[in-house]
Backbone as CSV, one residue per row, in Angstrom:
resi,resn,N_x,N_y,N_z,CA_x,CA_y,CA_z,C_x,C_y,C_z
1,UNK,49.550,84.283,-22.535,48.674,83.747,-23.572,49.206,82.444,-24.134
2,UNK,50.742,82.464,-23.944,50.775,80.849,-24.633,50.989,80.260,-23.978
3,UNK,51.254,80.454,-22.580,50.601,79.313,-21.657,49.407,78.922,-21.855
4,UNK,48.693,79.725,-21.827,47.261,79.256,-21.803,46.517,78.360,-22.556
5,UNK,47.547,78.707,-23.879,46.854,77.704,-25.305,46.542,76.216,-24.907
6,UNK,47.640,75.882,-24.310,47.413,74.396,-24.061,46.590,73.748,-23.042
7,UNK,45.893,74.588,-22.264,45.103,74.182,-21.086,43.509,74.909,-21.822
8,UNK,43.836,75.911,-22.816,42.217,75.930,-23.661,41.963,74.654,-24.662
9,UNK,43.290,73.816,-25.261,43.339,73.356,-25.852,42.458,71.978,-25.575
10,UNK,43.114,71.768,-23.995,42.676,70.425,-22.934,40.964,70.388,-22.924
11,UNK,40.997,71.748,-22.661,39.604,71.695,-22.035,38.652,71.204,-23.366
12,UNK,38.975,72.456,-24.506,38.051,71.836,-25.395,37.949,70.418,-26.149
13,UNK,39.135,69.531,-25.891,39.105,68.259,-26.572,38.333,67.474,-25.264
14,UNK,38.181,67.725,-23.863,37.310,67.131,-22.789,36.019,67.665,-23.293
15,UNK,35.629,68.982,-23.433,34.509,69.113,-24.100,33.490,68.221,-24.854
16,UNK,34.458,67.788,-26.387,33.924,66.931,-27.164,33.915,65.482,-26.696
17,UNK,34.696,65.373,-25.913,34.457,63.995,-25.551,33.522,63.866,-24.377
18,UNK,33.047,64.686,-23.366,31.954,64.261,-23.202,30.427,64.570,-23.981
19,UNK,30.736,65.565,-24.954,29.914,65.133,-26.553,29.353,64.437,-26.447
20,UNK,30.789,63.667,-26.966,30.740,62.562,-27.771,30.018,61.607,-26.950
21,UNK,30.612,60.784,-25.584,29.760,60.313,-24.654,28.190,60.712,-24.577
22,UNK,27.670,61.419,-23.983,26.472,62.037,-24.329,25.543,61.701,-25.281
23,UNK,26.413,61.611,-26.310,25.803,61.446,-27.874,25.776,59.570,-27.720
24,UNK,26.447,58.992,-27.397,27.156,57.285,-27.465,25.470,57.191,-26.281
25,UNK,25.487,57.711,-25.499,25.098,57.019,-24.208,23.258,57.396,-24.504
26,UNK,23.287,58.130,-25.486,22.128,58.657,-25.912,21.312,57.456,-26.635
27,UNK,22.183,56.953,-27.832,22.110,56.201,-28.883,22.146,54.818,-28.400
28,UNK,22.640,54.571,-27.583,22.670,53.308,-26.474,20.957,53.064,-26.265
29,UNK,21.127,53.879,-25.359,19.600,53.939,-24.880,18.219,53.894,-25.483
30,UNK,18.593,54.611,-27.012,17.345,54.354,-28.178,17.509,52.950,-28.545
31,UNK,18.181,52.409,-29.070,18.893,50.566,-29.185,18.261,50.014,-28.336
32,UNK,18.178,50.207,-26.967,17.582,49.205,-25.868,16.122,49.555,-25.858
33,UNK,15.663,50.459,-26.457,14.238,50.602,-26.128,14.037,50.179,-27.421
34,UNK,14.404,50.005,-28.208,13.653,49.465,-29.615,13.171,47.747,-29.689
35,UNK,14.661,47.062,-28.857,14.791,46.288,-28.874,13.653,45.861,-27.627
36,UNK,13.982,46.183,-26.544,12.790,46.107,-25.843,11.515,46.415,-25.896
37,UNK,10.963,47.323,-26.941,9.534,47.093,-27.426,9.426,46.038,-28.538
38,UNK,10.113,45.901,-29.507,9.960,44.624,-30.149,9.874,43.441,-29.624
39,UNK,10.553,43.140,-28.657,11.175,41.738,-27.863,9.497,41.683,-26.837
40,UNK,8.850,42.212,-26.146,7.777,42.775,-25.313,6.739,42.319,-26.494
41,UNK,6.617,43.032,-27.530,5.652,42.901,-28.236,5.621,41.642,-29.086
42,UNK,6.679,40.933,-28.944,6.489,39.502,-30.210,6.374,38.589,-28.775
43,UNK,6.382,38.456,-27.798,6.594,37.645,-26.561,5.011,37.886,-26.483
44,UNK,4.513,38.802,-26.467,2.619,38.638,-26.321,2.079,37.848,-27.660
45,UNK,2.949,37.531,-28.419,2.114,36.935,-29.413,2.606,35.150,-29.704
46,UNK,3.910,35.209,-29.491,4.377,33.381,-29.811,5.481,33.715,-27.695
47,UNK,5.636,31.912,-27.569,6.476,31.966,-26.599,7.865,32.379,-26.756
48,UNK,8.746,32.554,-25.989,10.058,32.574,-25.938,11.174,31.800,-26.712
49,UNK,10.758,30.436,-26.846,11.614,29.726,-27.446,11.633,29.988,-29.282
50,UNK,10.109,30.575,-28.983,9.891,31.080,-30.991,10.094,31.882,-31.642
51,UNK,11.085,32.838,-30.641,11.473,34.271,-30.933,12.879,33.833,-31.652
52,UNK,13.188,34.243,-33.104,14.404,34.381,-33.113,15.196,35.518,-32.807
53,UNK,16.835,35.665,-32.932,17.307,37.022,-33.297,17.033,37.631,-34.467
54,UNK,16.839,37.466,-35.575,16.470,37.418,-36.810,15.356,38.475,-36.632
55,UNK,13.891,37.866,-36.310,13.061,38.241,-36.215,12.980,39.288,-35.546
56,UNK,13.762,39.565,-34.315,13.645,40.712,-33.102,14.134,41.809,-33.845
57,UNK,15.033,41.409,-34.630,16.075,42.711,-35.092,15.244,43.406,-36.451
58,UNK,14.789,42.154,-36.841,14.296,42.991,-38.250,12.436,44.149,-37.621
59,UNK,11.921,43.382,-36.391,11.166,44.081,-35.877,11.657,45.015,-35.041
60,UNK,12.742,45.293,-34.750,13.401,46.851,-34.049,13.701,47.205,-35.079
61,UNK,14.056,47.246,-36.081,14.764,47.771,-37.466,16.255,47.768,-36.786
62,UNK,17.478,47.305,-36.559,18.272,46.414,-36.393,19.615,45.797,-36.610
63,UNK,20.612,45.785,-36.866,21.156,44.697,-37.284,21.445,43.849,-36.217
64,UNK,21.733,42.868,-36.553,21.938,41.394,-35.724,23.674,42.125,-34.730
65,UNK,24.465,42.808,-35.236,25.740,42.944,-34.597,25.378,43.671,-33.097
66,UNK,24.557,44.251,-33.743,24.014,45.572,-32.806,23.421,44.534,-31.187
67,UNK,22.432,43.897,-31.715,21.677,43.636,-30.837,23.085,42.608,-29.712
68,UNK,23.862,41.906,-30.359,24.870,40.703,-29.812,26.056,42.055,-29.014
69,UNK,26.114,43.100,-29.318,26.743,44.339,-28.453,26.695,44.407,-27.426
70,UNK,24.940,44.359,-26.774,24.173,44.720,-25.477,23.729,43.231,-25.077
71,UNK,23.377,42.133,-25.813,23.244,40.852,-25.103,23.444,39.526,-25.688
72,UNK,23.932,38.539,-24.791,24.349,38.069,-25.737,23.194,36.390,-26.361
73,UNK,22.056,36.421,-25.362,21.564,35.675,-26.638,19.483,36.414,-26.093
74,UNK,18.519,35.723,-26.719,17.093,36.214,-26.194,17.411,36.107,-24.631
75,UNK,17.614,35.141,-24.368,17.346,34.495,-22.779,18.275,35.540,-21.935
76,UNK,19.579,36.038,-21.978,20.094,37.197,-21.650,19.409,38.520,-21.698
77,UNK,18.767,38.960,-22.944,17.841,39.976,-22.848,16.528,39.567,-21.898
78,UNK,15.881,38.853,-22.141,14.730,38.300,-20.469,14.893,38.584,-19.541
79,UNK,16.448,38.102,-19.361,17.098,38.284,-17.940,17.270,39.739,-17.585
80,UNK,18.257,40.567,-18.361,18.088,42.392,-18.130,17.318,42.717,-17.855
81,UNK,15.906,42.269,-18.423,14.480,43.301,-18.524,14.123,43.035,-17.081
82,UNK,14.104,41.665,-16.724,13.271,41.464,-15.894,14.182,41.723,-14.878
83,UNK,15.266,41.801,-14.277,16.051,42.243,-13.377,16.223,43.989,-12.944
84,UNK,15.953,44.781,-14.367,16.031,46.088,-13.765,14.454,46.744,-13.321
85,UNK,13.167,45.646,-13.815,12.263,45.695,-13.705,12.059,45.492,-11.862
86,UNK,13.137,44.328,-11.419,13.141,43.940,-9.917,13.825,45.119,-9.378
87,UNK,14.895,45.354,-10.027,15.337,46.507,-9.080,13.905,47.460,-8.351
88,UNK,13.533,48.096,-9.564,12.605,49.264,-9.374,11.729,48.672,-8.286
89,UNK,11.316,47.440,-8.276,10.312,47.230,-7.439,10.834,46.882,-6.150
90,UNK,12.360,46.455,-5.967,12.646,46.537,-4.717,12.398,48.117,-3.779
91,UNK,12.967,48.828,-4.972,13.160,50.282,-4.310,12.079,50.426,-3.438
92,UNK,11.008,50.399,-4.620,9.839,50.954,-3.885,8.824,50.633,-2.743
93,UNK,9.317,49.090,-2.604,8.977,48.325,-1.703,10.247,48.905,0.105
94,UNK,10.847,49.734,-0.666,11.969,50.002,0.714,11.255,50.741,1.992
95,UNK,9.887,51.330,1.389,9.536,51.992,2.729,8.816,51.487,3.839
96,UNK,8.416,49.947,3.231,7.782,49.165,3.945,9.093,48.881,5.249
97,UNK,10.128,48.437,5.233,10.681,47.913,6.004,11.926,48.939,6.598
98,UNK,11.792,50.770,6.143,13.151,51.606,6.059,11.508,52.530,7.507
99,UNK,10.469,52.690,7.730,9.913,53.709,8.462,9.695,52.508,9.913
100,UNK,10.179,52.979,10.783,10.352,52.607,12.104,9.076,53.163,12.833
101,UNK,8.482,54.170,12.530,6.820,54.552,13.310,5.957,53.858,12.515
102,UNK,4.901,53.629,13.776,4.092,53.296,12.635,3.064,54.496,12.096
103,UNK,3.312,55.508,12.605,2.524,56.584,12.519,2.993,57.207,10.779
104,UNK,4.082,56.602,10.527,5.216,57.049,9.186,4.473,55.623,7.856
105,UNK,3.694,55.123,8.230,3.110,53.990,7.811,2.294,54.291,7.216
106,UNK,2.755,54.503,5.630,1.190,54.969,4.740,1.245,54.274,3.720
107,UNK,0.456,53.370,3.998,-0.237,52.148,2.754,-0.650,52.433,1.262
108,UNK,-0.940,54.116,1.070,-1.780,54.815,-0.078,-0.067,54.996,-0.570
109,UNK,0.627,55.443,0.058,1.389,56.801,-0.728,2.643,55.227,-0.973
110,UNK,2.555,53.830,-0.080,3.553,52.554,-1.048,3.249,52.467,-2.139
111,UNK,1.699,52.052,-1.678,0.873,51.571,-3.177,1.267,52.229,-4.006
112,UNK,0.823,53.901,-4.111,0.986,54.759,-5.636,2.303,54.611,-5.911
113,UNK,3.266,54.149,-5.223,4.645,53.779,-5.743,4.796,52.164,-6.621
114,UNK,4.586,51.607,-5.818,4.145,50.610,-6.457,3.518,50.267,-7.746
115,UNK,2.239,50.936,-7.835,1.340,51.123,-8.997,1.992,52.164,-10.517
116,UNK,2.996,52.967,-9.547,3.758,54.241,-10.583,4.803,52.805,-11.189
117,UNK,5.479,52.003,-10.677,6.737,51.336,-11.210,6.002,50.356,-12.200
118,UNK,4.476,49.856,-11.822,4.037,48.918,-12.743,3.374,49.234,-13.930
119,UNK,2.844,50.762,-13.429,2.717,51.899,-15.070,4.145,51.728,-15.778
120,UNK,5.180,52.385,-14.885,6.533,52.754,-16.083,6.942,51.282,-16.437
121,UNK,7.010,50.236,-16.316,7.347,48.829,-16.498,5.879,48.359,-17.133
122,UNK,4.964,49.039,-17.625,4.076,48.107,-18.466,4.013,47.437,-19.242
123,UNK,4.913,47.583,-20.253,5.792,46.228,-20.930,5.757,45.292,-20.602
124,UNK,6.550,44.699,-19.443,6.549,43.725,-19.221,5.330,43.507,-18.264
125,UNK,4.557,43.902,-17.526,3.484,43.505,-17.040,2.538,42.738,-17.504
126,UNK,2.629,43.526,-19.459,1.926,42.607,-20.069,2.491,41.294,-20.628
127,UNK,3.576,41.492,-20.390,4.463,40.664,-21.386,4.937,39.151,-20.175
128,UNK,4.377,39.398,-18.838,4.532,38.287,-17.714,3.007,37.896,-17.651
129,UNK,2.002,38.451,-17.805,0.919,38.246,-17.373,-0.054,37.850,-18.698
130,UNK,0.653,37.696,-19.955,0.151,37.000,-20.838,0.435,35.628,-21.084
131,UNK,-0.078,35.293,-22.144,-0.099,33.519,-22.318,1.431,32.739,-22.307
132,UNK,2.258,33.749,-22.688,3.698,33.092,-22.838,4.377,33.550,-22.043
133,UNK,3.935,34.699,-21.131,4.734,35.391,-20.192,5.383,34.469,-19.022
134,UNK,6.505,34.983,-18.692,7.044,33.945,-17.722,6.242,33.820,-16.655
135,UNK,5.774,32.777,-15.959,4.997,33.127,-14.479,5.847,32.816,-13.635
136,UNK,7.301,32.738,-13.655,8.243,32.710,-12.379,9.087,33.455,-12.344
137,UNK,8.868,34.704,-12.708,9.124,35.782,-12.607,7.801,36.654,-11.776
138,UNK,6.575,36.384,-12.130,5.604,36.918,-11.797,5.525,36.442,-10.452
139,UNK,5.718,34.991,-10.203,5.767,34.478,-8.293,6.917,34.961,-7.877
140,UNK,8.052,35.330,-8.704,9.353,36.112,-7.883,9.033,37.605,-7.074
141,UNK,8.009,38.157,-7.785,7.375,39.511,-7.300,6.244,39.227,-6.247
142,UNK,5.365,38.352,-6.578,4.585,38.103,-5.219,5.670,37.788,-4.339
143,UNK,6.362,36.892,-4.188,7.185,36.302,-3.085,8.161,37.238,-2.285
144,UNK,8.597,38.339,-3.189,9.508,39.538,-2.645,8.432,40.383,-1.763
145,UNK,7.395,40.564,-2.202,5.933,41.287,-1.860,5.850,40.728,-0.809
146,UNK,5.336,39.383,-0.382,5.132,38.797,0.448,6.167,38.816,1.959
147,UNK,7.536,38.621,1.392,8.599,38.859,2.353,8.158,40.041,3.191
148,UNK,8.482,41.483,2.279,8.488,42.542,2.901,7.268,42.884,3.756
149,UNK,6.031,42.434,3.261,4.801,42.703,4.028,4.422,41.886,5.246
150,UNK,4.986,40.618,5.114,4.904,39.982,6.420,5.905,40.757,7.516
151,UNK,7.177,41.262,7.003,7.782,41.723,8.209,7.450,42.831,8.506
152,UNK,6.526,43.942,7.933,6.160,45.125,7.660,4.757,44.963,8.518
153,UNK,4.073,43.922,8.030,3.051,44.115,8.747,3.090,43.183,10.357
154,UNK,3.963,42.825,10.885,3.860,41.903,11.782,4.418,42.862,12.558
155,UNK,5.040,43.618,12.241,5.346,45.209,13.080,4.324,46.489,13.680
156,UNK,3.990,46.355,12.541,2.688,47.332,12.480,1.443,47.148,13.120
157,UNK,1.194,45.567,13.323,-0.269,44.713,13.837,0.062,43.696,14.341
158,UNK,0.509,43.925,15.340,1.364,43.009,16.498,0.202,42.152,17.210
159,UNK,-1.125,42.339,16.923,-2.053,41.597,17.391,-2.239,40.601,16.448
160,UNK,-2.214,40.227,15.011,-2.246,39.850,14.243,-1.242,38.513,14.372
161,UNK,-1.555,37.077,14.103,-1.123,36.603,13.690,-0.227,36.178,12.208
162,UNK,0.877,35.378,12.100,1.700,34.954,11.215,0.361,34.665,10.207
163,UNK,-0.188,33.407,10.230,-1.520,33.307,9.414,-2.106,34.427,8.891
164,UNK,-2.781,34.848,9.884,-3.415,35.611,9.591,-2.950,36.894,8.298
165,UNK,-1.529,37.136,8.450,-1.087,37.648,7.469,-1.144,37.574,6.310
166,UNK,-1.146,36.082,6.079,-0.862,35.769,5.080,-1.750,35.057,4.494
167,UNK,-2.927,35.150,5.001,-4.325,35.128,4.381,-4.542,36.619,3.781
168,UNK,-3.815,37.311,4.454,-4.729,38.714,4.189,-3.715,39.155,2.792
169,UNK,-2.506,38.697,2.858,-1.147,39.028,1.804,-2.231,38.264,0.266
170,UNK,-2.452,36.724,0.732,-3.167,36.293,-0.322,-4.015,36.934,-1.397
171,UNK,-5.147,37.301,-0.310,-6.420,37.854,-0.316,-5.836,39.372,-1.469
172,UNK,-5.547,40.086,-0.852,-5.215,41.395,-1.406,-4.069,41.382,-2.803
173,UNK,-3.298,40.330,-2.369,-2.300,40.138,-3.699,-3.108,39.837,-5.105
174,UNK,-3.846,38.433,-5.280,-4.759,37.967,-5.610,-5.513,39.317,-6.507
175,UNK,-6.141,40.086,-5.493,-6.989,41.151,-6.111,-6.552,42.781,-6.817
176,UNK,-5.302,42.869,-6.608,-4.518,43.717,-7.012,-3.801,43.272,-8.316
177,UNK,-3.639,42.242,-8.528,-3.075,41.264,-9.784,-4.130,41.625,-11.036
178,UNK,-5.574,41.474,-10.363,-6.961,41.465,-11.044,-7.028,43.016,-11.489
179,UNK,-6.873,44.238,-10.415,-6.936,45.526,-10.863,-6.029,45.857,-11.627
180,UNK,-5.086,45.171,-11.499,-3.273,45.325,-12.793,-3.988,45.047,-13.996
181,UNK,-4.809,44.225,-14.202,-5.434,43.580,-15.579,-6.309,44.381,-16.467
182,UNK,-7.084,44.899,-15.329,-8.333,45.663,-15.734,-7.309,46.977,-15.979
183,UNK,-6.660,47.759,-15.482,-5.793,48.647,-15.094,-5.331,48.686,-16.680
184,UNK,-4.400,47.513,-17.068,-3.899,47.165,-18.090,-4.936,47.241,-19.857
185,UNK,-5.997,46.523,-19.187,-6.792,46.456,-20.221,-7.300,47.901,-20.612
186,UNK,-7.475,48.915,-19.829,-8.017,50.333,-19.796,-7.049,51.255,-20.630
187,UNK,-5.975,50.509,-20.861,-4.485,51.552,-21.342,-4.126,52.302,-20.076
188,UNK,-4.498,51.520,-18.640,-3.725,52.609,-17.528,-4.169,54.040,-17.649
189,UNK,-5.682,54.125,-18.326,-5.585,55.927,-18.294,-5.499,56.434,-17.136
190,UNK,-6.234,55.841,-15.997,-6.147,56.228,-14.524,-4.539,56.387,-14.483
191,UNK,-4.701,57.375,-13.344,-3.417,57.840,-12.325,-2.846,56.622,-11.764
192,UNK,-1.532,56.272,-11.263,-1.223,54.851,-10.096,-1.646,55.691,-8.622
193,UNK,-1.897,56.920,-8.571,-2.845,57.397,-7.534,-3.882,56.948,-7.110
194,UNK,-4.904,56.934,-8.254,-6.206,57.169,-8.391,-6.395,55.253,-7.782
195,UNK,-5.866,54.238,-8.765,-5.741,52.813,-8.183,-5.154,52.327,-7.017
196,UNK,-4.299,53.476,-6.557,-4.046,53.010,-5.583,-4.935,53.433,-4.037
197,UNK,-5.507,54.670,-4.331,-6.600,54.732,-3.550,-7.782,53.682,-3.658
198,UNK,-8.389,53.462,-5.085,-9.334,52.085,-5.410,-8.805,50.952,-4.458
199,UNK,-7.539,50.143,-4.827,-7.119,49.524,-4.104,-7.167,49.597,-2.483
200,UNK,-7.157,50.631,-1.904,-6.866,51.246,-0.295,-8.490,51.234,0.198
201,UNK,-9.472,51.551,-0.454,-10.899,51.254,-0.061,-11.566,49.982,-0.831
202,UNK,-11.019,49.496,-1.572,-11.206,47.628,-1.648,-11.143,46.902,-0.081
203,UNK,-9.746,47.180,-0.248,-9.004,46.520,0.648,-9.541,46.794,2.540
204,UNK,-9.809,48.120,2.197,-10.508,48.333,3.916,-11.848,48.222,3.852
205,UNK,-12.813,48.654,2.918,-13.987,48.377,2.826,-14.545,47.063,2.352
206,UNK,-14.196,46.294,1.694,-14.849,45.257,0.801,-16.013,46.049,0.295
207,UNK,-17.120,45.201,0.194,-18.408,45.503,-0.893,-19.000,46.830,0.148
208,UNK,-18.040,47.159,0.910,-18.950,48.307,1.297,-18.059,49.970,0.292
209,UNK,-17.262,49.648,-0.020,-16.461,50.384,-1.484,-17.943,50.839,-2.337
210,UNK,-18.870,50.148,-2.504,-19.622,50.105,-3.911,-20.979,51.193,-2.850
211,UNK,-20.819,51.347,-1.742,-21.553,52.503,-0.784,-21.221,53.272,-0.915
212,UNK,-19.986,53.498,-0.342,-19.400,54.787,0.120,-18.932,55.730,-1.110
213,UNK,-18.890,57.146,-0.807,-17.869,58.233,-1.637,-16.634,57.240,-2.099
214,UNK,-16.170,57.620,-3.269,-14.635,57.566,-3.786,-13.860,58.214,-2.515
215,UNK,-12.445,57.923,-2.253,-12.037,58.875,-1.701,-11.036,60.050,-2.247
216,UNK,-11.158,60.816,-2.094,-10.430,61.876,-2.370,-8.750,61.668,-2.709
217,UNK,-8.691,61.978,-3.974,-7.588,61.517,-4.527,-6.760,62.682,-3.948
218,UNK,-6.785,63.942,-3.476,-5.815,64.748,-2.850,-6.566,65.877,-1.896
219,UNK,-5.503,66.443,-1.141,-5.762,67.043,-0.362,-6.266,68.256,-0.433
220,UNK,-7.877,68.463,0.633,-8.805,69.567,-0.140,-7.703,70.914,0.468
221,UNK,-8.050,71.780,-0.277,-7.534,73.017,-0.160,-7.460,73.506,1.657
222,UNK,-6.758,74.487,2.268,-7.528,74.798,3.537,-8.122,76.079,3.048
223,UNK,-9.472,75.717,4.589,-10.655,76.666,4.208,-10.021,78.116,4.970
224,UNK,-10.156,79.165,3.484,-9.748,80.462,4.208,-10.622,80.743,5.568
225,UNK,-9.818,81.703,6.316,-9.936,82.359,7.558,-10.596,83.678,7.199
């Protein structure tokens, strides 16, 4: 037993300290989202250069030490947002260029990935695609888009010309930008399912979309035996 004291002793002071961590890494994380809905929400209303710290902090409720902790000036916070915002969208862009069949090639189930990262990142969607929003950040995402789909699709539709791609990258980018808006303007109640099927019979149908059935947002049941 008195051996033991000191190895119950260990454990429970590791205990509290990952607590304590827990608790730190918790409180971290409320800080960055405050700050990032304030910072999001005053950027839709004046540009970037009119934002003070001042202002950001007293609209997160705040102090100024706090915010200089996690970054160190606005233009540093821009930079975070919009970088872990790229991450996500690299990810999801990985299956375009990670499935070697093309039979493994499903355009619906990128998209709803796609469409899911620009739901959870709506913040800044609005916050690039408004009047002060950066737009070179917004051509940094077409242009990553563009990369992956030209090599994605020049695989896939080997009959297809280079051009031709990239008329069609245009064409569809262009109009998916437009459903982000409307998408946006709606509060996103739709699914990134539901748009991304819209999108998937745009895109293969044109005005023949406004004929046909919706398509089936999931798979019908099988018919008992």
């Amino acid at each position: 037993c008195l051996h033991s004291a000191p190895l119950f002793k260990l454990s429970k002071n590791s205990g509290r300290k990952k607590l304590k961590k827990a608790s730190n890494d918790h409180r971290i994380k409320i800080t960055q989202m405050l700050i990032r809905k304030a910072f999001t929400e005053l950027l839709a209303e004046k540009p970037l250069q009119s934002i003070s710290i001042k202002e950001l902090c007293d609209h997160a409720g705040i102090h100024r030490s706090t915010f200089y902790t996690h970054y160190k000036d606005i233009y540093d916070l821009k930079k975070q947002l919009e970088d872990e915002m790229l991450q996500d969208f690299l990810e999801v862009l990985s299956p375009l260029i990670s499935s070697q069949e093309s039979a493994a090639f499903n355009p619906v189930e990128i998209s709803t990935e796609i469409f899911q990262c620009l739901k959870d990142n709506s913040d800044i969607c609005i916050m690039t695609l408004s009047e002060y929003g950066d737009k070179s950040f917004a051509e940094k995402l077409i242009n990553i888009g563009r990369e992956k789909c030209m090599s994605a699709y020049s695989k896939y539709f080997q009959g297809a010309t280079r051009q031709q791609i990239e008329y069609y990258y245009a064409y569809t980018c262009a109009g998916c930008i437009g459903l982000l808006r409307k998408w946006l303007d709606e509060g996103m109640q739709a699914s990134a399912a539901e748009i991304a099927r819209t999108a998937e019979s745009l895109m293969m149908s044109g005005i023949g979309f406004l004929k046909n059935e919706p398509l089936p947002l999931t798979t019908p049941p099988d018919t008992p035996k």
